[in-house]
C-alpha positions as CSV (number, residue, x, y, z in Angstrom):
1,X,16.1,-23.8,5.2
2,X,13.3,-21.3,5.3
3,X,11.9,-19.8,8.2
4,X,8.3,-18.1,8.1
5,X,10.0,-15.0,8.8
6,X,11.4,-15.1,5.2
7,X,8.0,-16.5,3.7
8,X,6.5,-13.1,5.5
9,X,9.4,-11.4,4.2
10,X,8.1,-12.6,0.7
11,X,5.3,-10.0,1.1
12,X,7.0,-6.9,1.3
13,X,5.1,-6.3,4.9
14,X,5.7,-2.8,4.7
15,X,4.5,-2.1,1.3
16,X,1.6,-4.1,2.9
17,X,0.8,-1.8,5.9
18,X,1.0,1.3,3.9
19,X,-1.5,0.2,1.3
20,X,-3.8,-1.0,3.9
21,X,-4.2,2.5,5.0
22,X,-4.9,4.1,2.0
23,X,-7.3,1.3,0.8
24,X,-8.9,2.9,4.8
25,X,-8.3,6.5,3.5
26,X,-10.3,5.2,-0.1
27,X,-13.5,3.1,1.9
28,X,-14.4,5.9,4.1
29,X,-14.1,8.7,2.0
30,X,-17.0,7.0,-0.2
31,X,-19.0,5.2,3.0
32,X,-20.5,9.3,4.1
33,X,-20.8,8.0,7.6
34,X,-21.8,4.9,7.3
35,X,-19.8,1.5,8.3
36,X,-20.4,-2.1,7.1
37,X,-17.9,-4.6,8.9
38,X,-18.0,-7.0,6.3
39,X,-16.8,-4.8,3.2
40,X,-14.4,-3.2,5.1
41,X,-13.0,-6.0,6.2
42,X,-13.6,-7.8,3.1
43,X,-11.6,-4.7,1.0
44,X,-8.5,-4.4,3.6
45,X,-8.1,-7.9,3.9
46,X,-8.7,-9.3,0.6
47,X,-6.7,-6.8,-1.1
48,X,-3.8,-7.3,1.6
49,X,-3.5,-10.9,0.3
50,X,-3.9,-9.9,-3.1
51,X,-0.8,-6.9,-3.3
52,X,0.9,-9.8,-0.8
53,X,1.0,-12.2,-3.7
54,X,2.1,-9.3,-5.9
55,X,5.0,-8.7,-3.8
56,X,6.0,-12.2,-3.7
57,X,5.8,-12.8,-7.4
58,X,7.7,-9.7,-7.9
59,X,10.8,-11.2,-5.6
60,X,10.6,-14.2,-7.8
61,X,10.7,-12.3,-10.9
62,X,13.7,-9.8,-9.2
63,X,15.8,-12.4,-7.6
64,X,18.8,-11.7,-10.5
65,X,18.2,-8.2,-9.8
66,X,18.3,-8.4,-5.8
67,X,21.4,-10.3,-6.1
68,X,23.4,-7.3,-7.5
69,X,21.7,-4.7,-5.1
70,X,23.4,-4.2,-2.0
71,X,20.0,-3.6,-0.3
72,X,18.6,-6.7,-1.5
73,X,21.3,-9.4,-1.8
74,X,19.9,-11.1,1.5
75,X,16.9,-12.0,0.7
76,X,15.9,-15.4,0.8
77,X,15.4,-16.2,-2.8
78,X,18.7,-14.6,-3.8
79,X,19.9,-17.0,-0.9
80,X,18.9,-20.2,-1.4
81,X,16.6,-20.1,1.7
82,X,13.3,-20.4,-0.7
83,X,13.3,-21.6,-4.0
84,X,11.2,-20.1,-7.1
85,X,8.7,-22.8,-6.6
86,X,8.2,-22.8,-3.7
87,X,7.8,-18.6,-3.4
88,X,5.6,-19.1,-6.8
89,X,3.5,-21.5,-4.8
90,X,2.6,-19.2,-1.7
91,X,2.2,-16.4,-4.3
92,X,-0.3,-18.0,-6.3
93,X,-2.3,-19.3,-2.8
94,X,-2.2,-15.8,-1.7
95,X,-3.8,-14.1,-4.8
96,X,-6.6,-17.1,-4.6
97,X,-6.9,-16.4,-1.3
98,X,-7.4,-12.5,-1.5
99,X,-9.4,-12.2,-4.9
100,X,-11.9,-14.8,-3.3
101,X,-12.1,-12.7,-0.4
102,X,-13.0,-9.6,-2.1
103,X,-15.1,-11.7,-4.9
104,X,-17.5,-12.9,-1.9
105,X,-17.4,-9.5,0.0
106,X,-17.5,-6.5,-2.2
107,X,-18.4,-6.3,-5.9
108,X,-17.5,-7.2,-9.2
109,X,-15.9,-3.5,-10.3
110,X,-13.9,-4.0,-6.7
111,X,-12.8,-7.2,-8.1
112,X,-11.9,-6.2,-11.4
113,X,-9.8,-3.1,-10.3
114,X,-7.7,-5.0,-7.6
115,X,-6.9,-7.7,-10.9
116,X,-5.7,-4.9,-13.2
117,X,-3.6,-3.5,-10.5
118,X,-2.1,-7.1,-10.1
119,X,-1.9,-7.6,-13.8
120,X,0.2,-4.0,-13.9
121,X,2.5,-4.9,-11.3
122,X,3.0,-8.3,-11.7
123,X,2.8,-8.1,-15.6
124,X,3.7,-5.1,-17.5
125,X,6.2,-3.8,-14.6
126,X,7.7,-6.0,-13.4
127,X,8.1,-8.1,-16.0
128,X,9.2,-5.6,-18.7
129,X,9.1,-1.9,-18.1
130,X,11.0,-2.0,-15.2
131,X,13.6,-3.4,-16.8
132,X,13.6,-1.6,-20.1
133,X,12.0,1.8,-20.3
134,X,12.1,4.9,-17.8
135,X,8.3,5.0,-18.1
136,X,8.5,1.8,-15.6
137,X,7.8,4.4,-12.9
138,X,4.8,6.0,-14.6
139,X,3.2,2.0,-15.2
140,X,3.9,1.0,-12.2
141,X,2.3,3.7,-10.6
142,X,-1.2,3.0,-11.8
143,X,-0.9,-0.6,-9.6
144,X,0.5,1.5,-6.7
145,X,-2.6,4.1,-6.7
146,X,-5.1,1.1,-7.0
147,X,-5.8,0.9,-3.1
148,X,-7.6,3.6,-2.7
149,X,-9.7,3.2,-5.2
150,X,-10.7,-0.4,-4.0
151,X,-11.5,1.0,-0.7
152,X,-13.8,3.4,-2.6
153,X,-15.5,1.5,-5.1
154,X,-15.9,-1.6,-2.3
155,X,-18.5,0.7,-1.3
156,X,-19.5,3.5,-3.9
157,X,-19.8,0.5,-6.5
158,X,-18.4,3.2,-9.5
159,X,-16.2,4.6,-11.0
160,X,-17.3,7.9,-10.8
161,X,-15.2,11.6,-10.2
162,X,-14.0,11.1,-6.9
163,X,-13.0,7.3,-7.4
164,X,-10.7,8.6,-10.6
165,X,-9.6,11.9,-8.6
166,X,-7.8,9.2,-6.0
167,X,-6.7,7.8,-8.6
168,X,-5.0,10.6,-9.8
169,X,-3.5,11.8,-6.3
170,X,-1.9,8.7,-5.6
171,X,-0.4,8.2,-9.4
172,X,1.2,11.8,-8.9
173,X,2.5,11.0,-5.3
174,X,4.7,8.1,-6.7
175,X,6.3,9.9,-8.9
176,X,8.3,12.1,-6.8
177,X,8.8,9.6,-4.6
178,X,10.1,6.9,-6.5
179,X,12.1,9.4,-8.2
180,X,14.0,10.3,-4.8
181,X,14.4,6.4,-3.8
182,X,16.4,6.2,-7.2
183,X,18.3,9.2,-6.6
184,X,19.8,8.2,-3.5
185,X,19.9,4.2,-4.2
186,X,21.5,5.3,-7.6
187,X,24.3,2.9,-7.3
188,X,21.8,-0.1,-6.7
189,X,20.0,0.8,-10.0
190,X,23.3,1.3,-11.8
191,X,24.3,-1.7,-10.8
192,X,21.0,-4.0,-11.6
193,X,21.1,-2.0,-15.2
194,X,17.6,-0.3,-14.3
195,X,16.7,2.5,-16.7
196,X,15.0,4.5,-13.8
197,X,14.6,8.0,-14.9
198,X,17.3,9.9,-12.8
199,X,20.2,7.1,-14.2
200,X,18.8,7.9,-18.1
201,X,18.4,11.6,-17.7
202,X,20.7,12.6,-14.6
203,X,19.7,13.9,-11.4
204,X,19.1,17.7,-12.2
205,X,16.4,16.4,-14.9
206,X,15.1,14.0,-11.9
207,X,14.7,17.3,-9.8
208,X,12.4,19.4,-11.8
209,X,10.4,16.2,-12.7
210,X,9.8,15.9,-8.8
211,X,9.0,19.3,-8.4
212,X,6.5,19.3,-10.9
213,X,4.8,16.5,-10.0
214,X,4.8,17.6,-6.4
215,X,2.7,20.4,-7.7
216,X,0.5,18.4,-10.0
217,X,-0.2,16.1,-6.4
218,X,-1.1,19.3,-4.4
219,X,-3.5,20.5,-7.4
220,X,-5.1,16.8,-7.3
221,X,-5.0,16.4,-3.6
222,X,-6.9,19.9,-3.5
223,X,-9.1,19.5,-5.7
224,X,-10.8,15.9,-4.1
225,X,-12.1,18.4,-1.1
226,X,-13.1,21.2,-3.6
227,X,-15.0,19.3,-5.9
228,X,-17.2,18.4,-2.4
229,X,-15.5,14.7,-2.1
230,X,-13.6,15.4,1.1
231,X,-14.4,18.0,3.9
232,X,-12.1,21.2,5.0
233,X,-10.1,18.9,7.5
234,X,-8.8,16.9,5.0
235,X,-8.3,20.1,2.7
236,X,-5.9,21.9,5.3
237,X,-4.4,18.7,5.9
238,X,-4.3,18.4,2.3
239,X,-2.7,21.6,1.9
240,X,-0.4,21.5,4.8
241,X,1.5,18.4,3.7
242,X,1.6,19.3,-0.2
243,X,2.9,22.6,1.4
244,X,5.5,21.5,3.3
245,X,6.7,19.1,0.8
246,X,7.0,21.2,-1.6
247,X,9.1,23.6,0.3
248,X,11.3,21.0,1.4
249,X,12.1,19.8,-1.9
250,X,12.6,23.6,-3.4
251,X,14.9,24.5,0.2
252,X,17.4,21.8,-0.6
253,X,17.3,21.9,-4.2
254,X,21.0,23.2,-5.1
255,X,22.3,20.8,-1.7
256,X,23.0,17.8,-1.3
257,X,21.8,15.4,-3.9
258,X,21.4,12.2,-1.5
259,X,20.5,14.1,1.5
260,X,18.2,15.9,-0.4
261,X,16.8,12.8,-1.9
262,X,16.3,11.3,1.5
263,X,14.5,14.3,2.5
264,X,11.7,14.5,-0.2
265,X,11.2,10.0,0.4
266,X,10.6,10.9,3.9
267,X,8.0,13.7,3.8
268,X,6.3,11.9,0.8
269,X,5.3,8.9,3.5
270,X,4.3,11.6,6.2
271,X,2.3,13.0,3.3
272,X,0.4,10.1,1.8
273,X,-0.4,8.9,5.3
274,X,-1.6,11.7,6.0
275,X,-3.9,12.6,3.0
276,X,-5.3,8.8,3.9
277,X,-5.6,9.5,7.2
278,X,-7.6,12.7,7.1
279,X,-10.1,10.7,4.7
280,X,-10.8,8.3,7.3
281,X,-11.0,10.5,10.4
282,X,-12.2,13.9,8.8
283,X,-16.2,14.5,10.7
284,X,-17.2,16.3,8.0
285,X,-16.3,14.1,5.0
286,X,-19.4,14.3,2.4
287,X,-21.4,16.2,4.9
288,X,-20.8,19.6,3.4
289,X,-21.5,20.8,-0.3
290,X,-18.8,21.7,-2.8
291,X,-16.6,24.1,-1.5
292,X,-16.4,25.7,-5.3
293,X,-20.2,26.0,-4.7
294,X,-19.8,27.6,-1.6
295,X,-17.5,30.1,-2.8
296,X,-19.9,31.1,-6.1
């Protein structure tokens, strides 16, 4: 029988909680200063139901998967604890639930963004590409960056530079970081017959893909400060994570392929949370001009 603890479960809490920030990172980089209670609230909460429901569709849809994948063959669907109608039930009350909230809160672009996020995950990712192409990764990162860009357009109400410059970053951070997560899981995605990119190409071609699109995030996390979206805290922050990453992923290059894996999933949480971090806390977000305008 099912406990709440597996209906919570459902959710993928943690997936939760690290969205939540960068939809923080997303509001205040766009608010200048300024701080209204109820579109905050309205973007963290509303779209922490919606990516909730996500999640627990994407269980439903993965439960043949999960049952094959040592890391996932406990989970209540794949038990028997909940049933698909009942998890399809509480997914489908959570995505009512968090698009009302952000329908009566924040705007109609907010809205629309947080439903093609949901229609990438839930749709086109999970319920093809990840199961037949490599490019899964790529498609499914355009759901994953969607957060921030709630958090900004809840209050900028555009789509302008800085909203599609976010956009950017957080595509290019899940690159490299998915890409390690299937390098040292590699036997669970073997095993589940998912064409991730380091099972179809091999792990050297999985490297230089992560290194490259460690340097593509840098050049995008950069740039969100010097185009005059982001003040200097956030840029050294910026460039001190991208940094550091990117050394730690060339130092262990020709090592240990799992440990090195383990390595570059590790710093690329320290790094995004960081990066959405210094957008929310930075005291001189918006308050200075362009930096490139500075420098000419």
């Amino acid at each position: 029988m099912a406990k709440m603890g597996d209906y919570f479960a459902l959710t993928k809490p943690g997936i939760i909680g690290g969205n939540t920030i960068s939809v923080m990172g997303g509001y205040f980089l766009a608010a200048r200063g300024q701080f209204d209670l109820l579109i905050f609230m309205s973007a963290v909460v509303g779209l922490a139901l919606v990516i909730a429901s996500g999640c627990a569709f994407n269980n439903v849809i993965d439960r043949d998967i999960d049952a094959v994948m040592s890391r996932t063959r406990t989970r209540a669907l794949v038990q028997g604890r909940i049933t698909p109608f009942a998890a399809l039930c509480f997914a489908t009350l959570l995505g009512i639930a968090g698009f009302t909230v952000l329908a009566l809160g924040t705007n109609a672009l907010t809205v629309g963004l947080a439903g093609f996020g949901y229609a990438i995950y839930v749709g086109a990712y999970s319920l093809y590409m990840k199961r037949h192409s490599e490019f899964g990764t790529l498609v499914g990162s355009l759901s994953g960056a969607i957060p921030p860009v709630v958090g900004y357009c809840a209050v900028a109400n555009q789509l302008d530079a800085g909203a599609l410059t976010l956009l950017l970053i957080f595509c290019l951070w899940q690159m490299p970081h998915s890409y390690a997560i299937a390098i040292f899981r590699m036997d669970d995605y073997r095993a589940a017959s998912i064409p991730v990119l380091p099972v179809v190409r091999g792990i050297a071609s999985a490297r230089r893909y992560i290194l490259g699109y460690i340097v593509a995030f840098i050049a995008a996390s950069l740039a969100l400060a010097l185009a005059g979206y982001a003040g200097i805290g956030y840029l050294i922050v910026a460039l001190v994570m991208g940094s550091y990453w990117l050394y730690l992923a060339v130092q262990g290059y020709q090592g240990d392929e799992v440990r090195w894996a383990k390595r570059v999933f590790g710093v690329s949480i320290l790094a995004i949370t960081a990066l959405s971090l210094a957008m929310s806390l930075d005291a001189s977000l918006l308050s200075l001009p362009p930096l490139l305008d500075r420098w000419s």
